[in-house]
C-alpha positions in Angstrom: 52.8 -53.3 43.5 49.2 -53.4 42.6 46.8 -56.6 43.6 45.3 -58.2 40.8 42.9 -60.5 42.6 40.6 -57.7 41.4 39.8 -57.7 37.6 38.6 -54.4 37.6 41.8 -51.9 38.6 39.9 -48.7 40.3 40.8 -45.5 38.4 44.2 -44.3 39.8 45.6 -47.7 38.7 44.4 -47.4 35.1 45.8 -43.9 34.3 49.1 -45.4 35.9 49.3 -48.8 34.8 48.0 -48.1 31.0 51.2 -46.0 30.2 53.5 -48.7 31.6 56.3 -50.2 29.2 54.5 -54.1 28.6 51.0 -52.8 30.2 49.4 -54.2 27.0 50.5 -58.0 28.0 48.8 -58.0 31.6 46.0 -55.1 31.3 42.7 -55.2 28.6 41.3 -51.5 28.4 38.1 -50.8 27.7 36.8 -47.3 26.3 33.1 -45.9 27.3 32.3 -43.7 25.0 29.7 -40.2 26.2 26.0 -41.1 26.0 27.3 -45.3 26.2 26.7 -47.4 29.0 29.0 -50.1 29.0 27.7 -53.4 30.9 30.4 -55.3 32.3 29.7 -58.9 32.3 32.7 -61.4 34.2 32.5 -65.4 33.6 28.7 -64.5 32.0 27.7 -62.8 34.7 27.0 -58.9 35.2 28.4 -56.8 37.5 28.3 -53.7 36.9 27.1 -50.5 34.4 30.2 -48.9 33.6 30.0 -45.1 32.6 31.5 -43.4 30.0 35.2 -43.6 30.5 38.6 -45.6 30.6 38.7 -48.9 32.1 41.3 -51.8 32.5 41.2 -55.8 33.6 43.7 -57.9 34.5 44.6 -60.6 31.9 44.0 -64.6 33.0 41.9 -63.8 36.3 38.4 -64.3 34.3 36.4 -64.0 31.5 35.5 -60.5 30.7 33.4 -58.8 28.7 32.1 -55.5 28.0 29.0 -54.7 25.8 27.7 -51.5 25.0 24.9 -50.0 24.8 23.7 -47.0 22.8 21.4 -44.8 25.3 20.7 -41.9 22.8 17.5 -41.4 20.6 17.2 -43.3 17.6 15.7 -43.2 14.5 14.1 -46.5 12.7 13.5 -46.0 8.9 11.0 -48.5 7.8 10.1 -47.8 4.2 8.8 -49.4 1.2 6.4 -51.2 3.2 2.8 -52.5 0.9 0.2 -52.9 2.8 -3.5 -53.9 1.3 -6.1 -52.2 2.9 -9.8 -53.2 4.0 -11.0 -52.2 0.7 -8.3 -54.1 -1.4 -6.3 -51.1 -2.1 -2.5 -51.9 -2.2 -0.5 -49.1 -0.3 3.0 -48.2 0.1 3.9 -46.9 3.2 7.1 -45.5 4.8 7.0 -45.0 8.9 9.2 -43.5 11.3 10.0 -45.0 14.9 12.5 -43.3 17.1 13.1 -44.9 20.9 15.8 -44.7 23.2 17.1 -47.5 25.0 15.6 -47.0 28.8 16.7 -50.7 30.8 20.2 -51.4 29.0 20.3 -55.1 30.8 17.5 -56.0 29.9 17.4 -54.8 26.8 20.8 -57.0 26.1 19.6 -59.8 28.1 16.2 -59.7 25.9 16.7 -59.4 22.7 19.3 -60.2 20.3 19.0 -57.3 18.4 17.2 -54.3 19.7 16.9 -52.7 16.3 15.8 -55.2 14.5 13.1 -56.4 17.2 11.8 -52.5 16.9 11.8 -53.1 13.0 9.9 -55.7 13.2 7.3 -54.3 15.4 6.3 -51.5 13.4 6.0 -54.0 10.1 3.5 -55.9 11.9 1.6 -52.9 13.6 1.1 -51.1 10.2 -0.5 -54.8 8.9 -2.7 -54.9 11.9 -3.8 -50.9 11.8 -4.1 -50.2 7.6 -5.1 -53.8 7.4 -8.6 -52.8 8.6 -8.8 -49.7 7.2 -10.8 -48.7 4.2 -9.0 -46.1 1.7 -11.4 -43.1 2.6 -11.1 -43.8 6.5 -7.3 -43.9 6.4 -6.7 -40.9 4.2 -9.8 -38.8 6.5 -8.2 -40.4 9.7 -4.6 -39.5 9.2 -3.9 -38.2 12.6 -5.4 -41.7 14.1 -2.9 -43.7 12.4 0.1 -43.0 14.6 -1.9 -43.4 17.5 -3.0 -46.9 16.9 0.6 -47.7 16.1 2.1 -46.5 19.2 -0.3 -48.0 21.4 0.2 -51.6 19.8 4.3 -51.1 19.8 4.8 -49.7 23.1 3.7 -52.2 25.0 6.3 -54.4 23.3 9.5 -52.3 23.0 8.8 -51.7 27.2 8.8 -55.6 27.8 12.6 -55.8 26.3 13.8 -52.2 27.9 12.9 -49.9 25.2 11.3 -46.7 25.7 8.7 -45.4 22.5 9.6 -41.5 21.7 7.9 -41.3 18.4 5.7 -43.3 15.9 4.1 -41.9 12.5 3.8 -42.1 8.9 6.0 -40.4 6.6 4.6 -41.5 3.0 1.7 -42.7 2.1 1.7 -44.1 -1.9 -0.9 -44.4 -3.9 -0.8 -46.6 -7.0 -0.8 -44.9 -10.4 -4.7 -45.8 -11.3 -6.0 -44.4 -7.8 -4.3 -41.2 -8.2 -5.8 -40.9 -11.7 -9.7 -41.8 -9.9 -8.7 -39.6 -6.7 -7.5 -36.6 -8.4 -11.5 -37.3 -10.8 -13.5 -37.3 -7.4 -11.6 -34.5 -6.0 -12.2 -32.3 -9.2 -16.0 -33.9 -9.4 -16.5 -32.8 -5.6 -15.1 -29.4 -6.4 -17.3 -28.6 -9.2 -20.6 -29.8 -7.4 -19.5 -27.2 -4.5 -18.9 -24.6 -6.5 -22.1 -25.3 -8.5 -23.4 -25.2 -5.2 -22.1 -22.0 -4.1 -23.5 -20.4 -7.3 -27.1 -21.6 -7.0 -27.4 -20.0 -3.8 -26.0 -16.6 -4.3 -28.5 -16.8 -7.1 -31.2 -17.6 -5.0 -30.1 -15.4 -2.4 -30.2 -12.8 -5.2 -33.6 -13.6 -6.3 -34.6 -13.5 -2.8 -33.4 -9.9 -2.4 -35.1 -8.7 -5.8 -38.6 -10.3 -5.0 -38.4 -8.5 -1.0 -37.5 -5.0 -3.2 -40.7 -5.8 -6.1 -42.9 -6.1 -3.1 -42.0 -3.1 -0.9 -42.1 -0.7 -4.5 -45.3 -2.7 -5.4 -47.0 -1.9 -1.5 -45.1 2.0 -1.8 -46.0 4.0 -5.4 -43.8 7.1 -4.5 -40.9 4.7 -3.5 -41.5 3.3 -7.1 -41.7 6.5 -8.4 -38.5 7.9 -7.2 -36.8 4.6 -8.0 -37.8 5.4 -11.6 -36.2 8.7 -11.4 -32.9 7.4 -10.6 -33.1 4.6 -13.2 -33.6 7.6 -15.3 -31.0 10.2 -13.7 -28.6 6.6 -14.7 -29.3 6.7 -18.3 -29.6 10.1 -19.2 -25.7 10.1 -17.6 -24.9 6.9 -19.6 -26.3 8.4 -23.3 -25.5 11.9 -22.5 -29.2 12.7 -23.0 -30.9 15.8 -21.3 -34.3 15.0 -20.3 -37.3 17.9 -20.2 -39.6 17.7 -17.2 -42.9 19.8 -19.3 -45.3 21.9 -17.5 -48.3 19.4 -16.3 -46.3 16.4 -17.3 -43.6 14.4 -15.3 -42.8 18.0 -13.4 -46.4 18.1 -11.4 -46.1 14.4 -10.5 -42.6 15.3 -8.9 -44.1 18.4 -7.4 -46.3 16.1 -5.8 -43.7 13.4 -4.8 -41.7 16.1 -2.9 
């Protein structure tokens, strides 16, 4: 004997009753599946969060129904979206959203579709961000981006339940003609810096040899023996031997030493 002025049976019954021979004509069962939350709604109204698990209700004493709710992370692909920037550059973008689903009654009571709401959110917040965004801002300011977005989309997904995890670009497309002109200011900018580079090892270079001309020009026997190596350097070079004569090159070395 079991008292069905309850719909819910508590969980002894259900293990008991489900087996029964003819169970299926007077019990409904409802499966909870792990990481489900299962909101159990009688003649429109809720009473209760039902956990993952087995559940059974009495046939005829109400109208019952049971919607779940996913409470795991998940992820929102919202591709192929073109965008025209501040500038009049057309853009395709392709975003990422991924949220869990933090007040489940709400979230039901809300929103018709949670997923689609979220979709929708992130189409407008990428018009609203890009939208005022030259090219050269968006591509320096990369790391801003998401920022922007997630502070425009949380406020919304809270309101209906939702709980923000994640928000950020995954592609950014540029048209065939603007990679062309990119990829020619990139190798322009390039060139001037390594022109750049060049002309001031030069004049660092020039710097260095005019400092030397005027501390051999203010020092004759730093000259002189700066001449002797120059020399030791090309006798070695030709294979030449060089004769220091008596009262020549030999007495100024004399004197040197």
């Amino acid at each position: 004997r079991l008292d069905a002025s309850k719909i819910r049976l508590d969980d002894v019954s259900v293990s008991t009753v489900i087996d029964t021979p003819g169970a299926k004509t007077a019990v409904d069962v409802v499966d909870v599946s792990a990481d489900t939350i299962g909101l159990l709604y009688v003649d429109g109204v809720l009473k209760e969060e039902l956990g993952p698990g087995r559940y059974g209700f009495w046939k005829g004493v109400g109208k019952v129904e049971v919607r779940m709710v996913e409470l795991r992370e998940q992820v929102l692909d919202v591709s192929g979206q073109e965008i025209m920037t501040a500038d009049k550059v057309t853009l395709r973008l392709n975003a990422l959203l991924t949220y869990r689903v933090k007040e489940p009654e709400r979230s039901v009571r809300t929103v018709t579709d949670a997923t689609q709401m979220a979709y929708r959110e992130v189409q407008l917040a990428l018009r609203a961000v890009i939208g005022t965004k030259s090219l050269d801002s968006l591509l320096d300011e990369k790391d801003q981006v998401p920022i922007e977005l997630a502070e425009l989309i949380e406020p919304r997904l809270t309101s209906v339940g939702l709980e923000l995890v994640a928000v950020g670009i995954r592609d950014i497309i540029l048209p065939g003609e603007m990679k062309v002109l990119l990829n020619r200011v990139t190798e322009a900018k390039k060139a001037s810096e390594a022109n750049l580079i060049t002309r001031r090892e030069e004049t660092a270079a020039i710097r260095s040899q005019l400092n030397a001309a005027r501390l051999l020009e203010s020092n004759p026997t730093l000259m002189r023996l700066r001449e002797l190596e120059v020399l030791e350097k090309v006798t070695d070079k030709a294979n030449l031997s060089v004769v220091l004569a008596d009262g020549g090159l030999a007495d100024r070395v004399v004197k040197l030493l």
